[in-house]
C-alpha positions in Angstrom: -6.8 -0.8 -23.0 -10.4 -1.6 -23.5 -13.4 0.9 -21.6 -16.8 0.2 -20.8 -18.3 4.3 -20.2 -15.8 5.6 -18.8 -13.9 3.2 -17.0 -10.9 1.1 -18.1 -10.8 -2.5 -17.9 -7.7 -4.2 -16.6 -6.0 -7.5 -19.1 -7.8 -9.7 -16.4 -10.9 -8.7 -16.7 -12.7 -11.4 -18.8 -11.4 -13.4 -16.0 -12.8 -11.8 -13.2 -16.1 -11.9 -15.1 -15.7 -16.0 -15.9 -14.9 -16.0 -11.9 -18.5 -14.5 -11.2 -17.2 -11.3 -9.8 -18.7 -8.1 -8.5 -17.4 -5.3 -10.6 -17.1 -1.7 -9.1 -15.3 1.8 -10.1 -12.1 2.1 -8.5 -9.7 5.0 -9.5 -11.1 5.1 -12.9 -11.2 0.9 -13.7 -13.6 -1.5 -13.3 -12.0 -3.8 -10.6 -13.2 -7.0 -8.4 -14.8 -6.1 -5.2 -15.4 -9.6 -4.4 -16.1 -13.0 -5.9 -18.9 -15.7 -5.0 -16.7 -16.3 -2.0 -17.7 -13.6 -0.3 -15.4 -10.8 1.4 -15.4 -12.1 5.2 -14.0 -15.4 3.9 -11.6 -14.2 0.9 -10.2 -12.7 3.6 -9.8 -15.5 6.1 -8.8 -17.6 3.4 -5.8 -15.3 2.5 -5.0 -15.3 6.4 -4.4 -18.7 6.4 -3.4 -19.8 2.6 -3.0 -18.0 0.0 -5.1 -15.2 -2.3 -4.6 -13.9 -5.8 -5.5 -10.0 -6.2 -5.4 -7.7 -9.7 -3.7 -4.7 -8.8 -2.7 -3.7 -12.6 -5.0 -0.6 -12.0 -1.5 0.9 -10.4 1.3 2.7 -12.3 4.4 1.3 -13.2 7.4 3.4 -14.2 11.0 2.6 -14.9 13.8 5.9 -14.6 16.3 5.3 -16.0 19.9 7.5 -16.5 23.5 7.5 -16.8 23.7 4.9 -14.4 21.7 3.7 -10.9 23.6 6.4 -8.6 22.4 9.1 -11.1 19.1 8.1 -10.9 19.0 7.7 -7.4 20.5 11.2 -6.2 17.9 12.5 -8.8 14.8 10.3 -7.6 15.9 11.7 -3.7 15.2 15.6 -4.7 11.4 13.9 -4.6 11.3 11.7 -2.2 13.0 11.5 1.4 13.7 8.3 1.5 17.4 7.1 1.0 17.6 5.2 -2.8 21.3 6.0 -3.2 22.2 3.2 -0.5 19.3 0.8 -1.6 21.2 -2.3 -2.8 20.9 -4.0 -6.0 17.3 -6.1 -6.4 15.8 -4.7 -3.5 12.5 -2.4 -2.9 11.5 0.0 -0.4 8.4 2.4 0.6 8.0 5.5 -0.4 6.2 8.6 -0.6 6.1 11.9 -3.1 5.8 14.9 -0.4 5.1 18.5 -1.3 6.5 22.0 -0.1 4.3 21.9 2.4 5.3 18.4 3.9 2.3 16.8 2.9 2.0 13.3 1.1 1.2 13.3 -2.7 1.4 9.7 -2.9 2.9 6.3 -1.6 4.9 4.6 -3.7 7.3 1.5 -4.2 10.6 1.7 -5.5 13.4 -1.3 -6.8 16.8 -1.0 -7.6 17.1 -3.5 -10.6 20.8 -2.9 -11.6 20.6 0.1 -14.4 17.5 1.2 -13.4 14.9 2.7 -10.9 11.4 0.8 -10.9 8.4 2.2 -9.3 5.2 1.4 -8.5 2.4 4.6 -7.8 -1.1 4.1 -6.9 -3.8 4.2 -9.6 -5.5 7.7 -8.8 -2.2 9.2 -8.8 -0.2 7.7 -11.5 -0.6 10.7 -14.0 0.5 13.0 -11.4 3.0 11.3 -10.5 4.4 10.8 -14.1 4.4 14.6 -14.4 5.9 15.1 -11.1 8.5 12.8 -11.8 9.3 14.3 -15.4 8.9 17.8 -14.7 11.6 17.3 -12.2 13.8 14.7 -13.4 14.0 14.5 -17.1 15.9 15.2 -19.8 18.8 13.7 -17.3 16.2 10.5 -16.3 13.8 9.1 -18.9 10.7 8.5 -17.0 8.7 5.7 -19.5 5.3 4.7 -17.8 4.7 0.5 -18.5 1.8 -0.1 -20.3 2.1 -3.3 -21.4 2.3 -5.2 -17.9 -0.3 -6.4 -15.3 0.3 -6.2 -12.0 -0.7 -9.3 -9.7 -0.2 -9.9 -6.4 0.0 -13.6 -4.3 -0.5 -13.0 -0.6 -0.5 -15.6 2.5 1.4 -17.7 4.4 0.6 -20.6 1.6 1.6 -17.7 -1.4 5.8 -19.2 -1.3 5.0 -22.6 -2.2 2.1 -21.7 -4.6 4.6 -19.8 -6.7 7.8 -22.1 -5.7 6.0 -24.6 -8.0 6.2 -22.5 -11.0 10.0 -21.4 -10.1 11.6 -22.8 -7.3 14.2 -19.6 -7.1 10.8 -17.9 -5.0 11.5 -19.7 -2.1 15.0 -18.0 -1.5 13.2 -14.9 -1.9 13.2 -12.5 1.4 10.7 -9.8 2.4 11.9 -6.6 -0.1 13.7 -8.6 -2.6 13.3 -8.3 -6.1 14.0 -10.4 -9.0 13.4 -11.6 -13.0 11.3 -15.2 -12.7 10.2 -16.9 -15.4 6.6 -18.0 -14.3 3.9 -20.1 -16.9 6.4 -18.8 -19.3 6.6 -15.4 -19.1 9.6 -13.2 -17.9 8.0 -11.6 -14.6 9.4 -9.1 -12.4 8.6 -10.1 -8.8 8.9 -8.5 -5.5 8.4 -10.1 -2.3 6.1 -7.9 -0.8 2.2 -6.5 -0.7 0.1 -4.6 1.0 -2.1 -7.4 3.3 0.4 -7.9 6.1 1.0 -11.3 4.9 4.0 -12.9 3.5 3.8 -13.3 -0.6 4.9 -11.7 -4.0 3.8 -8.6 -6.5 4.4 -9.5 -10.0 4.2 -7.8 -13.0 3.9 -9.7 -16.1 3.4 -9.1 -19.7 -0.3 -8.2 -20.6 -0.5 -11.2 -22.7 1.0 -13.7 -20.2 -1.2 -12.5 -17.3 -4.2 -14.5 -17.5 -2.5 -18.0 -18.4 0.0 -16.6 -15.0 -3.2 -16.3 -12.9 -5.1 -19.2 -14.3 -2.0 -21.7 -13.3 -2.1 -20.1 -9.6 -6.1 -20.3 -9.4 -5.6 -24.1 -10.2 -3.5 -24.4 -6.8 -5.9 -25.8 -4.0 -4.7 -23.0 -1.5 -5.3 -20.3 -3.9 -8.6 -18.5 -4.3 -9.2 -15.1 -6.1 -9.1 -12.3 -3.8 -11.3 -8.8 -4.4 -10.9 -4.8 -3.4 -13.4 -5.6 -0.1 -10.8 -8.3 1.3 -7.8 -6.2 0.4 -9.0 -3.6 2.2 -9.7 -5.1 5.5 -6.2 -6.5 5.2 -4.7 -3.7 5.0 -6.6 -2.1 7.5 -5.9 -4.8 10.3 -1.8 -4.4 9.1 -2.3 -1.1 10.2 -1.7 -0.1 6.6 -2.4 3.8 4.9 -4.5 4.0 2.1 -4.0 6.7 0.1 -6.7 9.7 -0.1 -8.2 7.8 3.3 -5.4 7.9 5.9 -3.0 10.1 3.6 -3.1 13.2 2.0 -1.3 16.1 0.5 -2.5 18.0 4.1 -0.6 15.1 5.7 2.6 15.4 6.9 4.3 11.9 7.3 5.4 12.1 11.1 2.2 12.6 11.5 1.1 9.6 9.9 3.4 7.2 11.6 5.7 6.7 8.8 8.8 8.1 10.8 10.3 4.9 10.3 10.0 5.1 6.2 12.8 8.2 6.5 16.0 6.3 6.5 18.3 7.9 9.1 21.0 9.6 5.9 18.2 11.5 4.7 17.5 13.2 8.6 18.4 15.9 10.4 22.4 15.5 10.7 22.5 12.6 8.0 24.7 12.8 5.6 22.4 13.1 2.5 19.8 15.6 5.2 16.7 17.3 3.8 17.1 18.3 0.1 13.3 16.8 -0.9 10.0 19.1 -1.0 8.9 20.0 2.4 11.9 18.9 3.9 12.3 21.8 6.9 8.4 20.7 8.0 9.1 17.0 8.2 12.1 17.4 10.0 10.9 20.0 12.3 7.7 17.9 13.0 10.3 14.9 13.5 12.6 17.0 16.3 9.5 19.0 17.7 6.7 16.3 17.8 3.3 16.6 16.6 0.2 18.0 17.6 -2.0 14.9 16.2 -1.1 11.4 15.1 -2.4 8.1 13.3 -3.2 5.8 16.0 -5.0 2.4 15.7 -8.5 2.5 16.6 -10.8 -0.6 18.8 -14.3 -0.1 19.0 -15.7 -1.8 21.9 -19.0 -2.7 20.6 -19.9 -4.6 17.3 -20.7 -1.5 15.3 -17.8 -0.7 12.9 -17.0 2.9 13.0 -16.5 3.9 9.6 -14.1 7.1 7.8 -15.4 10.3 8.7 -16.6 9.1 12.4 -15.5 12.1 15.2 -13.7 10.8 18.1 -14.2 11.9 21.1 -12.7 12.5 25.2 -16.4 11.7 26.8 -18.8 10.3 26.2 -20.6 13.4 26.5 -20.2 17.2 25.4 -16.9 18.5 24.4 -14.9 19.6 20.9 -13.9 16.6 18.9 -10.1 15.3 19.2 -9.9 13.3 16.3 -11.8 11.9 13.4 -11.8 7.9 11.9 -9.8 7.7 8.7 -10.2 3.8 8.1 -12.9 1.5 9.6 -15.2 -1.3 9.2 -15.1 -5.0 10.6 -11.8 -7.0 11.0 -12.4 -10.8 10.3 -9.2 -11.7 11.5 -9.8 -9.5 14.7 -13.7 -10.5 14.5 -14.5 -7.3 15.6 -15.0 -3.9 14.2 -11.1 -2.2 13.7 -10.2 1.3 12.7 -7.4 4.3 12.2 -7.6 7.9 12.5 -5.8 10.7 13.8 -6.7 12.0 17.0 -4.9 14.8 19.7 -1.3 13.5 20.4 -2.2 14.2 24.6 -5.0 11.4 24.0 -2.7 8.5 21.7 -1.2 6.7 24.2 -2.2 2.8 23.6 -4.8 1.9 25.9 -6.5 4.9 26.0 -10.6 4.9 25.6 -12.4 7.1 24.3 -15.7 7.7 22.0 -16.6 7.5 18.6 -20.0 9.1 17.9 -21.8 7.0 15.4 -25.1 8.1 14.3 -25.2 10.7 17.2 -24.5 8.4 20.2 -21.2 8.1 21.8 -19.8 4.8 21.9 -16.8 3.5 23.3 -13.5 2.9 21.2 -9.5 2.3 22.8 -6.4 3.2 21.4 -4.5 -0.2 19.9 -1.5 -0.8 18.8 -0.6 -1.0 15.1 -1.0 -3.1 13.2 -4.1 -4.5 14.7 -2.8 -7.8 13.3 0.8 -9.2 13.6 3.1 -8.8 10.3 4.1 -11.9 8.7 7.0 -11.2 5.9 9.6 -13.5 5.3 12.6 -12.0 6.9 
């Protein structure tokens, strides 16, 4: 992998300088905060056709054991989701959690027949490998990928931009997983993402990945898509970003993600607790919690941005919460955000105040996601 000072360069990133764009740090790699487009319209455009992002910053890692079931039961002493039931060329969401019931990191996992695939996010990946080795080998091999990018086509215009190159993508459903051969090259695609919008991740040989994306990028609905855009996706699709919204502090009930905790791996289910922090997640799932992740509407056209406090009044009082995630929402055209604030205060519809440069100014709770999911079911 090639580095310029200190960070590492992705296999796609002569072609994000030939695209003309904006190169920041992120997690240790130079990666694409936005081309000439412009963030406010990438991310209109992959609204309403379809966008191209480099997301081979992340870590891919295939287990692999005796058989699937081996590695499943194994992969469930770290996780507490249930992998054991997860049928064959499907993917799910995860997350590592630690002793305490907080979040290490989110994750994606993929039954592909003999083996476990997963997908960790980039300022966690060598973590992660360790965690997952430490606990899991010699009886799982745990090989990080090195030699594969990591794309991903999103919006509502992203099935027939890839059904051109292999027509098996259109019988695709959200969560499936499969082996396409796209502009040559095996891939392994998933139809999923992280923008709210219907479309694929796929991870292609390093040396395949450019012709993959150049074929896409000659589409008419398909425009290159940077870190700014992707992030004010996410944000309106009421998605957690990792080290913003989620922590190792955070327990997941907490975080909203009740719903990521199949119901075999709960209290009474037949595969219950067994992962790290299991007796705090299940006790914050049968006791509540004393503060939660609610979606956040400012009522003005200031964006209230991470770190911003949230309070009852608009005047005196302790803060009850703080903004996690926040900045404008094209779709929404209007400043969105997410934070955690007092559970007594998270019902939707409530208003309350976020204090931006030390004047109160009105916010209301909303429902997530801020904008409508739209997977292929």
């Amino acid at each position: 992998m090639a580095e310029t000072g200190d960070l590492n360069h992705t296999p796609l990133f002569d072609l994000h300088a030939e695209l003309g764009a904006k190169m920041v740090p992120f997690a240790g790699y130079s990666m694409p905060v936005q081309y000439p487009l412009g963030v406010m319209k990438e991310h209109l455009h992959c609204r309403a056709q379809a966008g191209l992002f480099d997301v081979s910053h992340m870590g891919q890692v295939i287990l692999r054991g005796e058989n699937y079931e081996a590695v499943a039961h194994a992969f469930e002493t770290l996780v507490p989701m249930d992998v054991a039931d997860l049928d064959q060329n499907k993917q799910r969401y995860g997350f590592f959690t630690n002793d305490d019931g907080g979040i290490e990191d989110d994750l994606m996992f993929a039954n592909r027949g003999d083996h476990l695939f997963v997908v960790v996010n980039a300022a966690c990946k060598e973590a992660d490998i360790a965690r997952m080795k430490a606990a899991l080998e010699p009886e799982v091999t745990v090989d990080e990928i090195t030699g594969r990018a990591l794309i991903a086509l999103q919006g509502p215009a992203a099935e027939a931009a890839l059904a051109r190159l292999n027509p098996v993508a259109e019988e695709m459903v959200f969560m499936d997983v499969a082996n396409l051969e796209l502009a040559g090259a095996e891939c392994w695609v998933s139809r999923s993402g992280y923008t709210g919008e219907d479309g694929f991740e796929i991870s292609v040989p390093h040396d395949a990945a450019e012709a993959l994306c150049r074929a896409l990028l000659e589409m008419e609905e398909v425009e290159p898509i940077g870190l700014g855009a992707r992030d004010s996706l996410r944000l309106e699709a009421g998605l957690c970003l990792y080290g913003n919204d989620i922590d190792a502090t955070t327990n997941p009930i907490e975080a909203g993600l009740i719903w990521a905790i199949q119901k075999v791996r709960r209290a009474g289910g037949e595969r219950e607790g067994g992962f790290p922090g299991a007796a705090h997640i299940l006790s914050a799932m049968a006791e509540g919690v004393a503060h939660k992740r609610v979606g956040l509407l400012p009522q003005g056209r200031a964006p209230m941005r991470a770190g911003t406090p949230i309070f009852a009044t608009d005047d005196g009082g302790e803060p009850i919460g703080t903004v996690t995630s926040g900045g404008f929402g094209p779709t929404v055209n209007g400043p969105v955000a997410m934070g955690y604030i007092g559970s007594s205060y998270a019902a939707v519809g409530t208003d309350l105040f976020g204090e931006v440069r030390g004047k109160r100014m009105p916010l209301k709770v909303a429902k997530l996601p801020l904008v409508p999911a739209n997977f292929k079911r």
